[in-house]
N, C-alpha and C positions, 0 to 999 in steps of 0.2 A: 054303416056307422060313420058320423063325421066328428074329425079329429082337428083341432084346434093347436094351432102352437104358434105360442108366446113369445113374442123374443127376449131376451135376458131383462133380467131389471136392470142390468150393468149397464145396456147400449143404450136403454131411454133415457138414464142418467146423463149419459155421455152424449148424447143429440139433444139434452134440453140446458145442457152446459154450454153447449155451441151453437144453439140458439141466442141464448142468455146474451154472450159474449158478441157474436155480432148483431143485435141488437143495439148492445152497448158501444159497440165502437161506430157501425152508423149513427148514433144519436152525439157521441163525440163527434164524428167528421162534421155532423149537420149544425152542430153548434159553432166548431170551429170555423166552419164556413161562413154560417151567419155572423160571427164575429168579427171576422176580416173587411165584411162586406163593411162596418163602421171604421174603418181603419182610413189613412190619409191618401187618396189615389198616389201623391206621389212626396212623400216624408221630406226629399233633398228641394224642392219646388216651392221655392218662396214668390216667385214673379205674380206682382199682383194682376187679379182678375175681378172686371167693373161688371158686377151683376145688378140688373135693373129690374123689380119685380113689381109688375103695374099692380093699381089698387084692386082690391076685390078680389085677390088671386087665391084660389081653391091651393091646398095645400098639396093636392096632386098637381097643380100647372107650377107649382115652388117647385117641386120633386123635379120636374121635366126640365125646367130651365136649368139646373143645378146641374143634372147629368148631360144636358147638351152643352153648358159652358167645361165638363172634365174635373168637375170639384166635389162630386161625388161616386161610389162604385156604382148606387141601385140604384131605382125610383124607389123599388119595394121596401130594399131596407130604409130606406127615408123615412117611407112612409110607416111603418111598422115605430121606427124610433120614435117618432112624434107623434104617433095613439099610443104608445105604451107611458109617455113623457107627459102627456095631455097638452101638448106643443101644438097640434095641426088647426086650432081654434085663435091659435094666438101671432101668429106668421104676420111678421108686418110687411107693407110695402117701401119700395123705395130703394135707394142707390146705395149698395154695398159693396164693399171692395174686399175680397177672400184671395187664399192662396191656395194649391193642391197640398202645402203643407199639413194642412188644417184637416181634423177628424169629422166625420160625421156630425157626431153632436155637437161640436164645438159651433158647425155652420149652423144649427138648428137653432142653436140656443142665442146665436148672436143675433139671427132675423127672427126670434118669438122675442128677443128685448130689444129690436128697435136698431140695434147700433147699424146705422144709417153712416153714411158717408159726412165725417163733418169738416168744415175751415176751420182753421185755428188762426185767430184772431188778435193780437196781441196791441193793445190801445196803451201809450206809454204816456207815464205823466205828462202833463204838461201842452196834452195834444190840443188844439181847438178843435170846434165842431166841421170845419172847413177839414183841415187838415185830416180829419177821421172821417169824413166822407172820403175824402179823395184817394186814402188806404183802402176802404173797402171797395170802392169800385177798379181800384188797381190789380184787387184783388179775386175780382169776377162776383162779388158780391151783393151790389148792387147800380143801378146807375145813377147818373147826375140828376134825371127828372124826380127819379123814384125817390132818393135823397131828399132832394128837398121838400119834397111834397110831406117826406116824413118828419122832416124838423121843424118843417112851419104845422102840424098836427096838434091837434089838443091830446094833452093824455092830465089823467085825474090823479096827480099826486100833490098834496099839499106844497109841496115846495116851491110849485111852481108859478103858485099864486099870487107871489113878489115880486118877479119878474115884470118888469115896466112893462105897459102898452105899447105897441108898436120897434123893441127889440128887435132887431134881423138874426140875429142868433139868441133867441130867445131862453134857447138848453145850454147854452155854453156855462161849462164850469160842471153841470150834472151828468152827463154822459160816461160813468166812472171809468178812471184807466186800469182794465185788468184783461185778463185772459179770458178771451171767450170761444166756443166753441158749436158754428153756428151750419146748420143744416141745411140742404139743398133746395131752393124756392121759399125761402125764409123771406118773408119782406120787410124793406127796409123797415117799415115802422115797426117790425116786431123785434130788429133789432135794437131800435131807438129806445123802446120799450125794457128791453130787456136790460141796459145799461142803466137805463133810468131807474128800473126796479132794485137793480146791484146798489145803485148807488142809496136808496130808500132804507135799503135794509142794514148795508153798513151805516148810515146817518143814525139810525135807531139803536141799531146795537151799541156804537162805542163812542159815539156823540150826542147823540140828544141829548141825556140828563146835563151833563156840563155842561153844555150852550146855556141851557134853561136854566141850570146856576148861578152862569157868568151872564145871564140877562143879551144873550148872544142872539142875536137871530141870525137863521141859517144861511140867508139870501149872503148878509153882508160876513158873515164866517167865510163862506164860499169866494167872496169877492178878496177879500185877504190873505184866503188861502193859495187862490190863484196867482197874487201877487208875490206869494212868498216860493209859489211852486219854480217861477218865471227866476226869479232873484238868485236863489240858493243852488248851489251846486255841490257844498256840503254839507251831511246831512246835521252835525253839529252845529252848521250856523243859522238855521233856521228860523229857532226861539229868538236868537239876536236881531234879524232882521226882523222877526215878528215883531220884537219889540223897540225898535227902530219906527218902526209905522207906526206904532201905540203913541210914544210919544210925539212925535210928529201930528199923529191927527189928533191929539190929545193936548198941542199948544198949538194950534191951528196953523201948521205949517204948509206948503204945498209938499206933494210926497215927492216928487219929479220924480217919478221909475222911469226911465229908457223904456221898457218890455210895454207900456202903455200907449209910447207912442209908437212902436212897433204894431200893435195892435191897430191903432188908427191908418197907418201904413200898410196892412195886411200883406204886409213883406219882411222877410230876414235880411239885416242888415247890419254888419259888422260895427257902424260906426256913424252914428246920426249928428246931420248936420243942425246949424242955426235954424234954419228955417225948417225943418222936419221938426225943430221943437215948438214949432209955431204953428202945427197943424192946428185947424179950426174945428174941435170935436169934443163932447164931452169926455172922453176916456183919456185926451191930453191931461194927465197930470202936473203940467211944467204949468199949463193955463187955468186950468181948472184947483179949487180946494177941494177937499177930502176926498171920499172913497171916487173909482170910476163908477158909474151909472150900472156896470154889471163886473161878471167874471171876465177873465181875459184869457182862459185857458181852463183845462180840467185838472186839477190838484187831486194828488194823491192822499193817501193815509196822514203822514209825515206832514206835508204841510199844512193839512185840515187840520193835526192836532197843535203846530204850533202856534196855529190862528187863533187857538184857544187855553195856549200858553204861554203868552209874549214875556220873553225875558226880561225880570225887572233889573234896570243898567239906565244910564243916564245919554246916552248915543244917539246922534241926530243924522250924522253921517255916515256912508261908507265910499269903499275906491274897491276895485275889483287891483287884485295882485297880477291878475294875468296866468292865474295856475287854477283857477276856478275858486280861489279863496278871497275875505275881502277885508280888508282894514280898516276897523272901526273909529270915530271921532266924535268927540265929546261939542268940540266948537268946528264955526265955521273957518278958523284961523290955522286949526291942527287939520282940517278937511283938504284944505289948499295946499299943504307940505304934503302931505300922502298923494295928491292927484299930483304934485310936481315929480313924488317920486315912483309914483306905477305908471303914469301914462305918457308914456314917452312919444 
């Protein structure tokens, strides 16, 4: 006879309880593990590190580089993040600068958007197209050749259509002054480009209709604005001096601005002589009547819109104070007491 025996129901109970259970804490450890593995190699590690990821790169040769520069734990979990993300399609190339600070996904997500290594660029009113070349190649940005070959370039924006024949700084005045934020092997012209665009879209957005109100055309708003950008130092006096010029070119005065024959001088200089006012060019305003021939600078916001607001006042003259402000005059009579008493 064969006899069979059972073991309790108690102890299967009790072996599939402690089955159950490490089960469950293996799949805890393995999670927790897998978790870690996205965490920041090293939390207190801000020192940056210049990652370079050529074009075409499979998003396992991204993986590999990440973990040989120590800015990530895995290849695997990389890779696992970025198929579960739908990331490993979208991996750009190019010059990124990361820290160990930084988590898994944080690196993933800033190379599947692009954020590339950029200059920051800062173009302040008032700059010429000389003077903003020679920032950015100061700035490793471009060179002298590339430069120019970029500002003597055609690009197809209306505005640029007024600009005389044979101009040597043909953009000056449009190259807008703002912040830009420009990318590794960017070429000049696409910087040029890209100014010239800024400046297109703010013209349209909060000028255009008023020029075409005030019967304004942009070339010579521009060229006024630039003269007001050169003149004012505050921002209050602006409309004044705008409208200083109004009348002046509106009784057919000469304007004499200093900043003009500065320009023809393409040098800074505290204090121009007799004969620096005697320069032979069209942009001398001391020799020449009304507007100069072009811009003499890039004007910002502020004096684009005074160009288009010229303060009505009866003012023909002014005198600079010497504190960056300037004292207005009605006559040439009252013009000559003010220059006896600021310019000593």
């Amino acid at each position: 006879m064969e006899i069979k025996i059972n073991p309790p129901r108690k102890n299967r109970g009790r072996l599939l309880i402690i089955f159950i259970v490490l089960l469950a804490l293996g799949g805890f450890c393995g999670t927790r593990f897998a978790s870690s593995q996205y965490l920041p190699v090293d939390a207190g590690n801000k020192t940056p590190v210049d990652v370079f990821i050529p074009a075409e790169s499979s998003a396992r040769q991204v993986a590999a580089i990440l973990e040989e520069q120590q800015l990530i734990r895995s290849q695997r979990a990389f890779l696992s993040y970025c198929s579960k993300e739908k990331l490993d399609v979208q991996l750009k190339p190019g010059h990124y600068s990361f820290n160990r600070s930084l988590s898994l996904a944080q690196i993933a997500h800033s190379i599947a958007d692009g954020q590339v290594v950029k200059t920051k660029v800062t173009v302040p009113e008032g700059y010429t197209v000389k003077e903003i070349g020679a920032m950015l190649m100061e700035k490793g940005v471009c060179t002298e050749e590339s430069w120019q070959e970029a500002i003597k370039a055609d690009y197809p924006y209306e505005f640029l259509k007024a600009v005389p024949a044979g101009n040597e700084y043909r953009l000056e005045g449009f190259l807008f002054p703002d912040t830009y934020y420009i990318e590794e092997n960017t070429s000049s012209r696409e910087i040029v480009d890209m100014m010239l665009k800024n400046f297109a879209a703010i013209w349209d957005r909060e000028f255009a209709d008023q020029a075409q109100t005030e019967n304004m055309k942009v070339y010579d708003t521009i060229i006024v604005a630039s003269l007001i950008e050169e003149e004012a130092m505050h921002d209050d006096e602006r409309a004044t001096i705008s409208g200083v010029i109004k009348n002046r070119l509106r009784d057919g005065m000469y304007l004499q601005l200093c900043p003009t024959v500065l320009y023809c001088l393409d040098q800074k200089k505290a204090e121009l002589t007799n004969a620096d006012l005697e320069i032979d060019s069209p942009y001398n305003t001391y020799r020449n009547p009304g507007l100069p021939p072009g811009p003499i600078a890039s004007p910002g916001k502020a004096s684009i819109a005074a160009a288009l607001n010229p303060e009505e006042h009866s003012y023909y003259f002014y005198v600079s104070k010497g504190d960056g402000s300037h004292y207005f005059s009605r006559t040439y009579e009252e013009h000559l007491q003010a220059m006896a008493r600021y310019i000593k």
